[in-house]
N, C-alpha and C positions, 0 to 999 in steps of 0.2 A: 413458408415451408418450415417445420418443425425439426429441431433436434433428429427426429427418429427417419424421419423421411429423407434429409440428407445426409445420414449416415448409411442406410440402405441404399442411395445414390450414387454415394463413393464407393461403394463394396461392388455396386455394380460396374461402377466402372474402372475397377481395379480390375476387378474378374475380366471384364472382358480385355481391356489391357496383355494382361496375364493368357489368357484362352489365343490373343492375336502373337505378343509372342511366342507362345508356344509353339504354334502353328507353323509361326514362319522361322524358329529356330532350326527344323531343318530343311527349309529354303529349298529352293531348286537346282538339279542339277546342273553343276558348271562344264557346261559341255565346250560351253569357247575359252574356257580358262583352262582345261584341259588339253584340249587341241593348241592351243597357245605355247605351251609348257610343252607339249611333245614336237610341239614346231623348235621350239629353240634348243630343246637337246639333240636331234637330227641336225638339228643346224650346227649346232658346237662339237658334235663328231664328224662334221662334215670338213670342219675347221681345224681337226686333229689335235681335238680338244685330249684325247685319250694320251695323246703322245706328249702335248706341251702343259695340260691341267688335268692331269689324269683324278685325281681329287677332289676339283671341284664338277665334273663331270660325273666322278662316281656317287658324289653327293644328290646332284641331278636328278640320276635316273633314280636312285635309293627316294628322295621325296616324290616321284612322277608316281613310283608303283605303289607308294602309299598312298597317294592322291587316288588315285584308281582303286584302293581295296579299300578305303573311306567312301569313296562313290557306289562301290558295290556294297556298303554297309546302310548306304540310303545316309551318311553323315555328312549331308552336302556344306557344311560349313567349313569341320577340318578338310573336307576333299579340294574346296575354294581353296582354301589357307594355305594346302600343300603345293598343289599347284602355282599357285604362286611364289612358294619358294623353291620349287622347280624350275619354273621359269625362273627366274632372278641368278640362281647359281647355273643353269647353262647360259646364259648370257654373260656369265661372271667367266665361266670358263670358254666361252667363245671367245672373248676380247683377251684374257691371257694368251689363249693358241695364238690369236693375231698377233700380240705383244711379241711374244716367244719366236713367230717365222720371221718376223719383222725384223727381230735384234739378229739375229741368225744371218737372214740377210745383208742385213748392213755387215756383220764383220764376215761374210764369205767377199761382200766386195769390196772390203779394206783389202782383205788375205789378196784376193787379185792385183788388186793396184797395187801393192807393198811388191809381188812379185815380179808385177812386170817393171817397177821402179826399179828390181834387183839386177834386174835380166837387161837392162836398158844400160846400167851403171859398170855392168862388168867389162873390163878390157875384151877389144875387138880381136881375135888372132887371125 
């Protein structure tokens, strides 16, 4: 094979390289990475995410509807990309709301037990 023939052979298969990325740079719509990411911000407001991670929640829904207007831009990579940090930050904010009720909890049932230690300790009349 000559000099010219396999330089015409790489060219070809650069191009087509090239022609296959292209193609698949804007990939397929991510329709379970979207659903995904709408599953776990319903789920992190379900969690009262609004009340205990009101910011990583608002971050949430601010990346889901970018995800969604990349998807209707037909830019199914950043719409993947969004959604996945969609998901990631209501899952972030789901487990603070948990963190948040949890500690909440625990000192409403200190506050209990402090009071009835109180009430227990006080002279009988």
């Amino acid at each position: 094979m000559g000099h010219a023939n396999r330089r015409i052979s790489l060219v070809i298969v650069v191009m087509a390289f090239g022609l296959v990325l292209g193609c698949g740079a804007k990939g397929v719509m991510p329709t379970e990475g979207l659903a995904k990411a709408e599953t776990a911000v319903k789920s992190a407001r379900t969690a009262e995410a609004r009340v205990y991670a009101p910011l990583d929640l608002k971050l949430a829904e601010d990346k889901l509807a970018e995800a969604k207007a990349a998807a209707g831009r037909e830019d199914f990579t950043s719409a993947r990309r969004l959604a996945d940090e969609a998901r990631v930050n209501a899952l972030l904010a789901e487990k603070k709301a948990d963190a948040a009720r949890a500690k909440k909890s625990t000192k409403d049932v200190g506050d209990t037990v402090d009071a009835l230690r109180k009430s227990t300790q006080e002279p009988q009349k």
